[in-house]
N, C-alpha and C positions, 0 to 999 in steps of 0.2 A: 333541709331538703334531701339529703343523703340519707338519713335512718328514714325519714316518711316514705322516700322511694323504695328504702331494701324492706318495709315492712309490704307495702304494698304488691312487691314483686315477690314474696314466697308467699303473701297469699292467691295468686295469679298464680303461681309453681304449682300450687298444690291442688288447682281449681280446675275441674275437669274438662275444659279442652286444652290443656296442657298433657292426662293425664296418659294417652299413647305415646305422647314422646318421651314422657319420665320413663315408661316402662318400656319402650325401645331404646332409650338411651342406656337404661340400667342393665338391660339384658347385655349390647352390645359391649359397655365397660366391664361388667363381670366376666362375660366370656375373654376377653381378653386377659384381664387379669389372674383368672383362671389358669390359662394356659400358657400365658409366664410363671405362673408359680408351681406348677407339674414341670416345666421345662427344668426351674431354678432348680427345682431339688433331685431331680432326675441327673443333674450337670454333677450337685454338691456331691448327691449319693457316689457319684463314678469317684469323688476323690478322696470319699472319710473312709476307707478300708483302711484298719490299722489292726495290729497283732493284738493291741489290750481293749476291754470289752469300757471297760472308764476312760478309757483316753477318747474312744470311739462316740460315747456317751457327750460326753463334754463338747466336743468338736459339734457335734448336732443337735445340741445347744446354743452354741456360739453361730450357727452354719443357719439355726431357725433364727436365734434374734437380728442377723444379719438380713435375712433373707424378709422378715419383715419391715426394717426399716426401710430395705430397697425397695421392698411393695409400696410402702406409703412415700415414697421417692417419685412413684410412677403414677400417681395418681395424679398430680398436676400437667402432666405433659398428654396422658389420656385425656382429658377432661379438656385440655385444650383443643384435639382429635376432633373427639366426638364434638367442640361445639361448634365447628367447622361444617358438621354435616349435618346438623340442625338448625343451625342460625337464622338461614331467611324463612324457614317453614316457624317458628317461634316471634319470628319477629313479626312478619304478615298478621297474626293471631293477637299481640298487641296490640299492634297499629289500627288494627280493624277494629276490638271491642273498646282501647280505651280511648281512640283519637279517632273514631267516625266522619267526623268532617275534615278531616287534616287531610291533604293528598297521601294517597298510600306510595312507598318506601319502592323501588328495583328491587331483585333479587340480584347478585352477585355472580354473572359466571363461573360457573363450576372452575374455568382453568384459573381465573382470577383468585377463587375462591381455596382450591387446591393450594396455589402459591402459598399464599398468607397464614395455611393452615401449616404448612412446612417449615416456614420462615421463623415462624409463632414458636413451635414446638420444639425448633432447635433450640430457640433461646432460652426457654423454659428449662430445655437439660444442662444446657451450659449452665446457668444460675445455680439450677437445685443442685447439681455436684456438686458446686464450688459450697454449698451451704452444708453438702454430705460430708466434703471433706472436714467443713469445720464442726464437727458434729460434737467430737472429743471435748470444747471448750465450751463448758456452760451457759447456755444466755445468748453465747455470740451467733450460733444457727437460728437460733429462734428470730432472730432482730434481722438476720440476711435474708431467713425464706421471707416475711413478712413486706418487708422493703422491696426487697427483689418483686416478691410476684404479686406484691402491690402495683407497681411500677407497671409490669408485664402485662397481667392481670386486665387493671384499670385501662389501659393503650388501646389491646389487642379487641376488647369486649367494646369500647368506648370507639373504636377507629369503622368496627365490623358493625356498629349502629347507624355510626354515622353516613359509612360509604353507601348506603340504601338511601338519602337525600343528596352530595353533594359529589364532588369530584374531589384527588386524590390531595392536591393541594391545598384545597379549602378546607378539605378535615382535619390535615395537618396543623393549620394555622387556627383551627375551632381548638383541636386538642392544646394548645401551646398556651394559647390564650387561658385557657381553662385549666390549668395543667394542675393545679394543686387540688382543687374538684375531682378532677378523675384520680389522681394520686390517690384520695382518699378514698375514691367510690370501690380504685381494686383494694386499699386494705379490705374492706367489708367483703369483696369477693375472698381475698386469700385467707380471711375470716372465720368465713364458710367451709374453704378448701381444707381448714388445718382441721374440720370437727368430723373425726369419724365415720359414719354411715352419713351424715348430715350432705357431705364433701360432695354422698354420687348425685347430687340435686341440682351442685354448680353449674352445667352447663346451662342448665333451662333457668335459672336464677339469675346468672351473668347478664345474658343476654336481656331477661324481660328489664333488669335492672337498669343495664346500661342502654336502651332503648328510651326508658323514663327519662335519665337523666339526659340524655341526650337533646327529648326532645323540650327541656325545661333551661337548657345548655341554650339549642341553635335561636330561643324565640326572645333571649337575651341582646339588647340591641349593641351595635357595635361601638366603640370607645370611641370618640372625637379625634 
C-alpha cells in the first residue's frame, strides 16, 4: 500500500495542477536558502582574515564544506515551513480529482495551522542537530536523520491529512493505532528528503502522499 501510494503521488507531483505550487514552492525554498547562504558566508568571510594566503585557502575550504552540510541541514526544517503554507491548497486538489465522491476535507485555520508549523519545525531542528552533531561517526547520522524524520516526517504529514476530516483526539488515536504504517510512509518521505534536487518536491509529495494514505488508513474498520 505504501510504495503504490508513493508511486502514485509523484506522479500527481509532477501532474499539472500541481504544477504552480511546485514552482511557488521552489521559488519560495530557493530564495530562502539563497539568502542564508550569502548571509553564511558573508558571516564566515568577516572571520577567515589571516596573515598566510594557504592557511586562508584551507579554512575556505573547510568554512565551504561546512557551510554545505549546514545548507542540506536546512532543507528539512524548510520544507517543513513551506508545507505548512501549502497543505490545504494541495490537499483540496487531491481530495477533489482522486476522491470525487468522498465529502471534501476543512482547511485548517491559519493560527491553528501557524502553531503546528512552529511546533513541527522546532522539532525537526532539534533532531537534525543532534544527527549534525553525530555526523563525525559513520553510519550513525545516517540511521538517526532516517529514524528521526521518519518518525517526524510520517506524524507531521500524516496528523496535517488527517486533521482536514476529524478532531485532534481522534487523529491521535488514528495515528497510534496505525503508527508503524505512518512510521514507515515518513521513511519514504525522508527518503525523498535525503535525494538532492529530488528533496525540493517533498512538500507537495508529503502531503498528496500522506492524504492517500490517510484516506486508505481512516476507511479501515476499527478493532473489536
Amino acid at each position: 500500500m505504501l510504495l503504490e501510494n508513493a508511486s502514485r503521488a509523484f506522479k500527481q507531483a509532477l501532474s499539472k495542477p500541481f504544477r504552480s505550487i511546485f514552482w511557488r514552492s521552489l521559488g519560495l525554498t530557493l530564495l530562502l536558502l539563497v539568502g542564508v547562504w550569502i548571509g553564511l558566508q558573508a558571516v564566515l568571510a568577516s572571520f577567515l582574515v589571516v596573515p598566510y594566503p594557504w592557511l586562508e585557502t584551507a579554512l575556505s575550504i573547510i568554512a565551504g564544506f561546512g557551510s554545505f552540510i549546514f545548507m542540506g541541514f536546512l532543507i528539512a526544517p524548510v520544507t517543513a515551513l513551506f508545507a505548512a503554507i501549502f497543505q490545504d491548497e494541495i490537499a483540496e486538489k487531491v481530495e477533489r480529482f482522486s476522491y470525487p465522491d468522498d465529502p471534501p476535507g476543512r482547511s485548517l485555520p491559519i493560527g491553528r495551522s501557524i502553531v503546528l508549523a512552529v511546533k513541527f519545525v522546532s522539532l525537526v531542528i532539534i533532531v537534525n542537530l543532534a544527527a549534525l552533531v553525530l555526523l563525525l561517526v559513520p553510519g550513525v547520522n545516517l540511521i538517526i536523520f532516517f529514524i528521526a524524520n521518519g518518525y517526524l516526517l510520517g506524524r507531521e504529514f500524516f496528523e496535517f491529512a488527517a486533521l482536514r476530516f476529524h478532531g485532534e483526539q481522534e487523529v491521535k488515536q488514528l495515528r497510534s493505532r496505525h503508527s508503524t504504517t505512518v512510521f514507515f510512509g515518513g521513511l519514504v518521505i525522508a527518503g525523498v528528503l535525503a535525494v538532492p534536487i529530488l528533496n525540493l518536491l517533498t512538500p507537495i509529495f508529503a502531503t498528496i502522499y500522506m492524504v492517500h494514505v490517510h484516506k486508505v488508513l481512516a476507511r479501515e474498520p476499527l478493532p473489536a
